[in-house]
N, C-alpha and C positions, 0 to 999 in steps of 0.2 A: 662628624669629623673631629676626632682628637687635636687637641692645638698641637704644634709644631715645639720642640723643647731648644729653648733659648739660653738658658741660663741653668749651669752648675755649679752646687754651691756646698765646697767642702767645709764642713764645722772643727773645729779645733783650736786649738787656745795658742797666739803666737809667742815664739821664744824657745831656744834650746832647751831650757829646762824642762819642756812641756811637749818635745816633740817624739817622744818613743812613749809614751804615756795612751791608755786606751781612750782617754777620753778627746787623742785626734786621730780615729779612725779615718773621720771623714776627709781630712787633711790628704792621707797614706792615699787614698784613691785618687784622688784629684789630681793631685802629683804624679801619680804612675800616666794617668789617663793624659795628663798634658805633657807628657816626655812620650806619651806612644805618638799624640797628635804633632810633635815638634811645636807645639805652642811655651813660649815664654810666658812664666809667670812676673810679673811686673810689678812695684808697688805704685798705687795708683793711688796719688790722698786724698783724692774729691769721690772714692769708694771706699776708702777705710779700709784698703785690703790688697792682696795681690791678685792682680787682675791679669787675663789674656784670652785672646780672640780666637779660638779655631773657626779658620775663615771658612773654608770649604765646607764644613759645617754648620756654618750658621748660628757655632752659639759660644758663649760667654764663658768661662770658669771661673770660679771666683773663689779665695777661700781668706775669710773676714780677717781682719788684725785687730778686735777689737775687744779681745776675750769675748769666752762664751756667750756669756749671761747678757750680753750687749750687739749678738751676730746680727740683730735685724737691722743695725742702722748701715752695716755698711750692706747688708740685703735691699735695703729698700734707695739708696743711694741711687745704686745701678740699677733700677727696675724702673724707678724714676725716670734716669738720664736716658735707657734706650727704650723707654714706654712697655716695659716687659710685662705680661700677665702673670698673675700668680700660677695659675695651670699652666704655663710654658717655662715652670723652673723646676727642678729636682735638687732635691736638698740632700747630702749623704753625710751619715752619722751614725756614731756607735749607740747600739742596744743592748741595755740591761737584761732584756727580756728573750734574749737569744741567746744561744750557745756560743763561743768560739767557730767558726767556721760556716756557721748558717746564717744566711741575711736574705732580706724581702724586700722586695717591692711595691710599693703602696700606693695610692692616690688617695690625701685625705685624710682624716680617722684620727683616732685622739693624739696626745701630744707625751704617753706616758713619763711625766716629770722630768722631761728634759730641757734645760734651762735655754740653750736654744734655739730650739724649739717654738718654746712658750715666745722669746721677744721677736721671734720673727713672725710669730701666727699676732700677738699681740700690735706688733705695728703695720703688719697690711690688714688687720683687721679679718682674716680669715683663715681657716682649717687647710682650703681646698690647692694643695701644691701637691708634687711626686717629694716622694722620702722615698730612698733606700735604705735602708735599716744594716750597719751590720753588727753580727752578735761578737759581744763581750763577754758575754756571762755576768750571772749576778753573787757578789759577795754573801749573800746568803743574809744577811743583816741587814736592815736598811740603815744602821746609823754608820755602818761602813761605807757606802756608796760614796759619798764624796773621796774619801784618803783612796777608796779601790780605783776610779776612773782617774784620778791624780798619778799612778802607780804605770811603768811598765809590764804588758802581757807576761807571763811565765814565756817559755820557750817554743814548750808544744800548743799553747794559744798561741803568740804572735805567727807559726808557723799555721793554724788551721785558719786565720784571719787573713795572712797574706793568701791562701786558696780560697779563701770566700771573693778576696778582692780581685784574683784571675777570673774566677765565673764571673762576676760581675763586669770585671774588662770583657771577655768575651760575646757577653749580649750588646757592646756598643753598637755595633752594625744597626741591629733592631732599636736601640733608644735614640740614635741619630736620626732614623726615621722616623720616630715616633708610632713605631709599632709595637705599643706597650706587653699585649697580650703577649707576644713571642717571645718578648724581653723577658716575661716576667716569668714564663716556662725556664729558661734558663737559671735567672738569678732565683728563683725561690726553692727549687730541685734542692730535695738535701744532700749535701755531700756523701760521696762514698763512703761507707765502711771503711777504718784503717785493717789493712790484711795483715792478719793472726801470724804473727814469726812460724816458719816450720820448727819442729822441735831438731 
């Protein structure tokens, strides 16, 4: 029996300066998904973060105020306060290692240099949570990756991003139940082909 999913948890860096930028994917979904559920996002200071209840649902949203590099303390705040397990959270955030417009679904598995990542695996002390992954593409350099994830998407990225983040709205039904497998038919599917203009 798969644990029941409690707690969602968008990653992104708080402040206007930072909010059309790739490195708050996780943010862009979190937000959609709590204006489809009519959940308020809240700021909450005993979580470090904006917080809110989708009740019918059973689970939390959460997306850190604490900059990146520092997400686990308001992760581990609220995990604390409602006794939450690490496997009853799903974490979503942008990946290097994907394209624009393709993201996965994971349970587990390494942390590919995502900072994070790294402080939320480093303060509950374990690997084993759900990550959604969505792609950003990679700058091609690794000494770019900071200034690139700092940066706003091009056009036709932020456009194949927001479609990775509809298929991903779309398997809600299945992650509210906690029927991963189903879920992850959905969100891991590559997107369409763009169709070829007639001449």
């Amino acid at each position: 029996m798969q644990a029941s999913l409690r707690l969602i948890v968008g990653l992104g860096n708080p402040g206007a300066e930072y909010s059309e930028t790739r490195h708050n994917a996780g943010f862009w979904f979190c937000e959609r998904l709590a204006r489809d559920l009519g959940v308020n996002l809240a700021r909450e200071s005993r979580f470090r973060g904006l917080a809110g209840n989708a009740r019918a649902e059973g689970v939390w949203l959460l997306l850190p105020q604490t900059f990146m590099n520092r997400s686990g303390e308001a992760v581990q705040a609220l995990m604390h306060f409602y006794r939450i397990e690490p496997a009853e959270m799903l974490v979503v955030h942008d990946e290097l290692d994907l394209p624009p417009g393709q993201s996965r679904l994971k349970f587990g598995g390494g942390l590919g240099g995502h900072n994070g990542l790294k402080d939320i695996t480093s303060r509950l002390g374990t690997q084993d949570y759900w990550r959604l992954r969505l792609g950003i593409g990679h700058p091609g350099d690794r000494n770019e990756v900071v200034n690139y994830v700092l940066k706003p998407p091009r056009r036709e990225e932020a456009a194949a991003i927001d479609q990775a983040i509809d298929r991903a709205l779309l398997a809600w039904p299945q992650l509210a139940k906690s029927e991963y497998n189903a879920a992850m038919q959905k969100i891991n599917a590559k997107p369409p082909a763009p169709k070829e203009e007639q001449p």
